[in-house]
C-alpha positions in Angstrom: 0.0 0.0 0.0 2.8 2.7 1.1 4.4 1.9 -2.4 1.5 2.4 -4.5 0.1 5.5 -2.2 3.6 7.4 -3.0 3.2 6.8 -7.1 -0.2 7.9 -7.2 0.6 11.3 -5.3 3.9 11.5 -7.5 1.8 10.8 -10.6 -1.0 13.6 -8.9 1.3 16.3 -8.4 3.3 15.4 -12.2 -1.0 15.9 -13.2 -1.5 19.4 -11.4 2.1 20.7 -11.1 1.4 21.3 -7.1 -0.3 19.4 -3.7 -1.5 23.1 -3.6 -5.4 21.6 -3.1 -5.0 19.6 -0.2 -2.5 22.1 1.7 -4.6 24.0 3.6 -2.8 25.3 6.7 -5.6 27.4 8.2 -6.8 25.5 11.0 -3.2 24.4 11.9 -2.6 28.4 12.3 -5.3 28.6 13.9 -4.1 25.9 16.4 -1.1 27.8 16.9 -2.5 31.1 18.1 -4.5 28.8 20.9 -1.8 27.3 22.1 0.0 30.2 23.2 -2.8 31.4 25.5 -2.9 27.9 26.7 0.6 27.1 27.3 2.9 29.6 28.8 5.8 26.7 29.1 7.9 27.0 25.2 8.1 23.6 25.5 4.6 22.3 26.4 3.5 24.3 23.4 5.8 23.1 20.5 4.4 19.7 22.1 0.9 20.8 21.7 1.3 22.4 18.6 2.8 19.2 17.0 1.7 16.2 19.4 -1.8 17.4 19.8 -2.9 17.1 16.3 -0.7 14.2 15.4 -2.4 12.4 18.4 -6.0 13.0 17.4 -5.4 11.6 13.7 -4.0 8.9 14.9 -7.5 7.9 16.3 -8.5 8.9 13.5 -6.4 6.4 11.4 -7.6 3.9 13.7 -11.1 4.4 13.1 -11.1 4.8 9.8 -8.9 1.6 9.5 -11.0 -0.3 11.7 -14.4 0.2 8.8 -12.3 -0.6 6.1 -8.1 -0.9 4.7 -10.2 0.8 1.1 -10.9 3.4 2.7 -7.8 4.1 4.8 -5.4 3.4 1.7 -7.2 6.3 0.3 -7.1 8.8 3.2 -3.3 8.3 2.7 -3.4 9.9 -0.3 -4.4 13.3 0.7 -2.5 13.0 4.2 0.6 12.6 2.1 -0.1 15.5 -0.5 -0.6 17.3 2.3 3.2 17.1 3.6 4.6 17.9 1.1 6.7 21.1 0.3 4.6 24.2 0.2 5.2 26.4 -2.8 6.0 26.5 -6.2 9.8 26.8 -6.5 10.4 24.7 -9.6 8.7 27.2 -11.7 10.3 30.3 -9.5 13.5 28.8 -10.2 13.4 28.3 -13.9 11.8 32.0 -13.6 15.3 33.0 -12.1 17.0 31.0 -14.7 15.3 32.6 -17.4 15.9 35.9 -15.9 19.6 35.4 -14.9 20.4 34.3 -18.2 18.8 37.6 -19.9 20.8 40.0 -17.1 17.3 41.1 -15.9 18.6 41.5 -12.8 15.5 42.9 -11.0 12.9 40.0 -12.0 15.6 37.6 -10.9 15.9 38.9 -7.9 12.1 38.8 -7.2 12.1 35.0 -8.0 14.7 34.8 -5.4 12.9 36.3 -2.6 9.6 34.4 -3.7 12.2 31.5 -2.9 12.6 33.0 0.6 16.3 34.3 -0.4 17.4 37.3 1.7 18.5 39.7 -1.3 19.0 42.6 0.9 22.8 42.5 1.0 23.4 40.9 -2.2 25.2 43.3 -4.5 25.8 40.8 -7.4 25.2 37.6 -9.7 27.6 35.4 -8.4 26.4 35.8 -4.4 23.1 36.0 -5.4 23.3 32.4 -7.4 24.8 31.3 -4.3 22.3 31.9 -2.0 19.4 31.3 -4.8 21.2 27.5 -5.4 21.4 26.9 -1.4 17.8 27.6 -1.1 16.0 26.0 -3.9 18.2 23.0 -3.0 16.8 23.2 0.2 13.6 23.5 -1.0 13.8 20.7 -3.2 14.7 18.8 -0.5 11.7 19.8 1.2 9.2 19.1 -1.0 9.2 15.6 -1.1 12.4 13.5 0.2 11.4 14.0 3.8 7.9 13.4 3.8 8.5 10.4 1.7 11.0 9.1 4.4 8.7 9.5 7.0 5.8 7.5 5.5 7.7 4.8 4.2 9.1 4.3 8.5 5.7 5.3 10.3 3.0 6.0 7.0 0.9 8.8 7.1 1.3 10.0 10.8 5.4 10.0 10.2 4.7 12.3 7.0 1.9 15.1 9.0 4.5 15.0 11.7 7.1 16.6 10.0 5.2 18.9 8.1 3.7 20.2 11.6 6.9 20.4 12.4 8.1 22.6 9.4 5.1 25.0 9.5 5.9 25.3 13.5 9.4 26.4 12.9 8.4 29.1 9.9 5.2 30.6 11.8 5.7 33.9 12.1 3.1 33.8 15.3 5.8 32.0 17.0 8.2 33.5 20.1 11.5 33.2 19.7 11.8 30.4 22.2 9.6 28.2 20.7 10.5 28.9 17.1 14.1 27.8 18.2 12.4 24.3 19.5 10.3 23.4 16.5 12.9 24.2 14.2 15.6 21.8 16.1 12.5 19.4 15.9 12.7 19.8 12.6 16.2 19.6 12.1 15.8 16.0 13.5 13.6 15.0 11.5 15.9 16.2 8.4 19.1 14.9 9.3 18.8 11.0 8.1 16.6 12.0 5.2 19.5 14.7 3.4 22.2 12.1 4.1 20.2 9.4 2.3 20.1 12.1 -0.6 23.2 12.8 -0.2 24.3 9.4 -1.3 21.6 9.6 -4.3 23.4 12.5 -5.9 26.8 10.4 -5.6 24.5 7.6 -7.7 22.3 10.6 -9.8 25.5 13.1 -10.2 29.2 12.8 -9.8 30.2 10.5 -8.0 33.5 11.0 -6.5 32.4 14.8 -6.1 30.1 13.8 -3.9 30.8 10.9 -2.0 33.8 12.8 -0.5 31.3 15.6 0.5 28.8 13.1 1.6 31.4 11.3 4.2 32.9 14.5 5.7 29.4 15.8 7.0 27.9 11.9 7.8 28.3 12.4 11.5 27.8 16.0 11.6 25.4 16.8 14.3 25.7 21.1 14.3 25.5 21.8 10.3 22.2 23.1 9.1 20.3 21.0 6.7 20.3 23.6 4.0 24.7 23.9 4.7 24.6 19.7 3.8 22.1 19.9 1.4 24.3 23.0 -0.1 27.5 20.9 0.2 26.5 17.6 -1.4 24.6 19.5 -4.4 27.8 21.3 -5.5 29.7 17.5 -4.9 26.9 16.3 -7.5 27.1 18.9 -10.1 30.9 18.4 -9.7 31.6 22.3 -8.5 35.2 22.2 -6.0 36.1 25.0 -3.2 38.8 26.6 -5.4 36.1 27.0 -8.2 33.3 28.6 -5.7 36.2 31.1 -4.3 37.2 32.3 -8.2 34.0 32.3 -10.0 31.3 31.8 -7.6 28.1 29.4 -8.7 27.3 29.7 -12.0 24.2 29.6 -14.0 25.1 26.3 -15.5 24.8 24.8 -11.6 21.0 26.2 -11.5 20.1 24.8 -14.3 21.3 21.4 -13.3 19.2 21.6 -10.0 16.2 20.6 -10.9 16.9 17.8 -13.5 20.0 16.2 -10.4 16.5 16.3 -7.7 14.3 14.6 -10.7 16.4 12.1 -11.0 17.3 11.4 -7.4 13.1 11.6 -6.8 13.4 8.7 -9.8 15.8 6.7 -8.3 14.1 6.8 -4.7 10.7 5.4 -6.9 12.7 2.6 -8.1 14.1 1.6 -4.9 10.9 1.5 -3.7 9.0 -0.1 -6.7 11.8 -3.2 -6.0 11.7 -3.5 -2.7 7.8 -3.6 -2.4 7.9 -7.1 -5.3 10.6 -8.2 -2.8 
């Protein structure tokens, strides 16, 4: 069931272009503002705010499981679109592409804050493809690897619990304190899932580029994701220190993004497809 649930929301979102339908985040806001009247304690609330709901669909699961495997093989379906990445930064990325490649420097640089890029500092190309390639990497990441990990290990609860976890640490309701929490949470969640890609870009990309890369951060345990993720995509699309210190990352390394995180997203489906006939 997990196998065939994951192809039919990769083959959904392929249909659509986006999980955009079922990603509703209202209530969960919602959820949010309550808890901070109800818990003063930072970390009773990031518990509330991520144990609460994940505990009350878990009855839910159980209900619905106990009328009918149907009918719970499909509620996976939306659960999972659901945890996916938010946004749409494929299509702000090629945007940026386009843009970078026509020296339109202002549109570019509204793609890149649409990514969530910090452009205030940034003064040219080659910084600003730096921190445009760290974050749509990141981003890539985000929208599928992890919540694929966690279904495949604990199904459709693993998957809603990191995505609560994601949308605690980027809620701009959130204290300081607690922010701090939920994104360490999240953190946790991350660090097996980007070493596993890791390893897919060394079999997607190049390999001896990235298998160095990939077995100096294994046992890191203070690196940001995005800092790994960063580090292993530059491995894969074969880009060395002395390279990034003369020129920078180049537009050739953006437009190889996408196509190295297709084909890692490919080789993760056929994993899976052998393993499930096993």
């Amino acid at each position: 069931m997990t196998f065939v649930v994951i192809v039919i929301v990769f083959g959904l979102v392929q249909c659509w272009g986006s999980a955009q339908s079922f990603q509703r985040d209202g209530l969960y806001n919602e959820w949010l503002i309550t808890t901070q009247a109800w818990f003063p304690s930072a970390g009773l609330r990031i518990v509330a705010q991520v144990m609460v709901p994940v505990v009350v669909l878990w009855f839910g699961l159980r209900i619905v499981e106990s009328i009918s495997g149907l009918l719970l093989f499909l509620v996976a379906i939306p659960l999972l679109m659901y945890s996916l990445g938010r946004g749409e930064f494929q299509e702000c990325l090629k945007g940026y592409c386009e843009a970078s490649h026509r020296k339109d420097n202002e549109v570019a640089t509204e793609y890149a804050m649409r990514m969530g890029v910090d452009t205030e500092d940034i003064s040219d190309w080659p910084e600003l493809h730096h921190q445009t390639l760290r974050r749509a990497a990141y981003l890539g990441f985000d929208r599928w690897f992890t919540a694929i990990f966690w279904f495949l290990l604990l199904g459709p609860l693993g998957a809603v619990f990191y995505r609560l976890s994601a949308l605690a640490a980027q809620a701009d309701e959130q204290t300081d304190e607690v922010r701090e929490l939920a994104y360490r949470l999240r953190w946790l969640l991350e660090w097996p899932v980007v070493r596993l890609l890791g390893l897919s870009f060394a079999l997607t990309g190049n390999f001896v580029g990235c298998i160095q890369g990939w077995k100096a951060n294994l046992f890191s345990i203070t690196d940001p994701t995005e800092e790994v993720m960063e580090k292993y995509v530059h491995g894969a699309l074969n880009v060395n220190s002395n390279e990034l210190v003369q020129q920078g990352v180049t537009e050739q390394e953006l437009d190889a993004l996408i196509p190295l995180l297709g084909r890692s997203l490919i080789l993760w489906l056929c994993v899976l497809a052998v393993l499930a006939i096993m």
